[in-house]
C-alpha positions in Angstrom: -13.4 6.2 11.7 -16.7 4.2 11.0 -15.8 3.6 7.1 -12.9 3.1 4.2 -12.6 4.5 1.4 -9.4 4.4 -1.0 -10.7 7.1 -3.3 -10.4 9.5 0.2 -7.2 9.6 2.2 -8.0 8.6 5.9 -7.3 11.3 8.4 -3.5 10.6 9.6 -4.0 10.7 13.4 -7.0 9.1 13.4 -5.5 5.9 11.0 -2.4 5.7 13.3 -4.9 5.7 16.8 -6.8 2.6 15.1 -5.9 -1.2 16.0 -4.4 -2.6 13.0 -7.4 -5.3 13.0 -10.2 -2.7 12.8 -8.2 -0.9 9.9 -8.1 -4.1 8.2 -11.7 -4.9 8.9 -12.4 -1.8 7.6 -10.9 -1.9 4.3 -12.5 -5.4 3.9 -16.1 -3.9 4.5 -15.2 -1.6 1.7 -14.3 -4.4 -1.0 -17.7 -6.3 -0.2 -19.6 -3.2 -0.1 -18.3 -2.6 -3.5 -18.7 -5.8 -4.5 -15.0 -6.2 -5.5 -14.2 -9.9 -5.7 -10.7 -10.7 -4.6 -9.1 -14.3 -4.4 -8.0 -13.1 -0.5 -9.9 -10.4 0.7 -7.9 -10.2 4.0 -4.5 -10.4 2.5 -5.3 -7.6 -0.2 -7.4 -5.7 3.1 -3.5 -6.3 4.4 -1.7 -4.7 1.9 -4.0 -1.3 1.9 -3.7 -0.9 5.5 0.2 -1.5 5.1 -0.2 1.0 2.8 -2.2 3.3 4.4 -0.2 3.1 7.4 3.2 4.0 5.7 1.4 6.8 3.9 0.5 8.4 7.4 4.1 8.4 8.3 4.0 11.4 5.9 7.4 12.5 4.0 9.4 9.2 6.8 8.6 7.2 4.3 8.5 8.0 0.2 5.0 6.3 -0.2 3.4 9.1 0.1 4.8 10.7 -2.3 4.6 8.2 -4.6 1.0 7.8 -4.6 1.0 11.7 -5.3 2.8 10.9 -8.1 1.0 8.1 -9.8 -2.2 10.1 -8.8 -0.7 13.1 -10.6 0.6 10.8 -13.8 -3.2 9.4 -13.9 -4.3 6.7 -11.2 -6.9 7.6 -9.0 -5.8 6.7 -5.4 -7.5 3.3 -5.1 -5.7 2.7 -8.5 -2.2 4.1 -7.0 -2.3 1.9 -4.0 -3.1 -0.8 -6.0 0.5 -0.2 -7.3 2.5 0.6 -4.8 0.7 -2.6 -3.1 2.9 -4.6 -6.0 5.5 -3.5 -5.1 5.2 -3.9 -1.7 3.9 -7.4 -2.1 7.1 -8.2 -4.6 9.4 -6.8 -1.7 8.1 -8.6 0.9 7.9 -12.2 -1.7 11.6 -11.2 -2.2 12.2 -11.1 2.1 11.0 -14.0 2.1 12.6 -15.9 -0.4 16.3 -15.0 0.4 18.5 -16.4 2.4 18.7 -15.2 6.0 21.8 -12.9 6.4 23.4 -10.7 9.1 24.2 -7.6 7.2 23.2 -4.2 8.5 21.9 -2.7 5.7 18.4 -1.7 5.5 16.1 -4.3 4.1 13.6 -1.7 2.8 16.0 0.1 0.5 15.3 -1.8 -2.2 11.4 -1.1 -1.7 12.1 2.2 -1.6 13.8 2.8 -5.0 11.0 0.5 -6.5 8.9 3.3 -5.2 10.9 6.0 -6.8 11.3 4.1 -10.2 7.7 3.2 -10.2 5.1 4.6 -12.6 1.5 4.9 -13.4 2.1 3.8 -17.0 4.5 0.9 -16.2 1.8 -0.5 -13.6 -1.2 -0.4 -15.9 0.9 -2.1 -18.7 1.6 -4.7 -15.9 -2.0 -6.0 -16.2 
């Protein structure tokens, strides 16, 4: 894969046989080629391959779906992983904020139903 683009999905197999460093370097090439100004480039370049990644798990995960589903309620897909990327970036703030604990529940539940509960309309009222 020589370039990124959001508005195309990256072919699965070839995403998943990429180092995670040239996947972010990718996406960062594509935000200063399209001279989108970010105050982190690298930790927004983070989010879309996190993103990216899950979405090449296919139906594992119910990212993919959900960018479907803001795609099909309006987004495009740079759009749509713009907002799943707030929720992710919410989930992981949240991690990292709570307490450690021991429990044996999964931690990425809760990302998960944001998913499912999340909606082109909601995220473009977000700002």
């Amino acid at each position: 894969m020589q370039r990124y683009n959001p508005l195309q999905a990256p072919d699965p197999k070839e995403w998943s046989a990429m180092d995670e460093q040239e996947r972010i370097n990718l996406i960062e090439q594509y935000h200063r080629r399209a001279g989108i100004r970010l105050p982190n480039v690298t930790v927004h370049a983070v989010i879309h391959a996190v993103i990216e990644t899950q979405i090449a798990l296919g139906d594992e995960l119910p990212v993919r779906r959900t960018l479907q589903r803001l795609m099909s309620e309006g987004l495009d897909r740079h759009d749509a992983l713009h907002a799943i990327g707030s929720v992710l970036a919410g989930h992981m703030h949240d991690l990292l904020s709570r307490p450690k604990t021991t429990s044996k529940a999964d931690p990425n539940e809760p990302y998960y139903a944001a998913l499912e509960r999340l909606t082109a309309e909601e995220w473009l009222q977000s700002g």
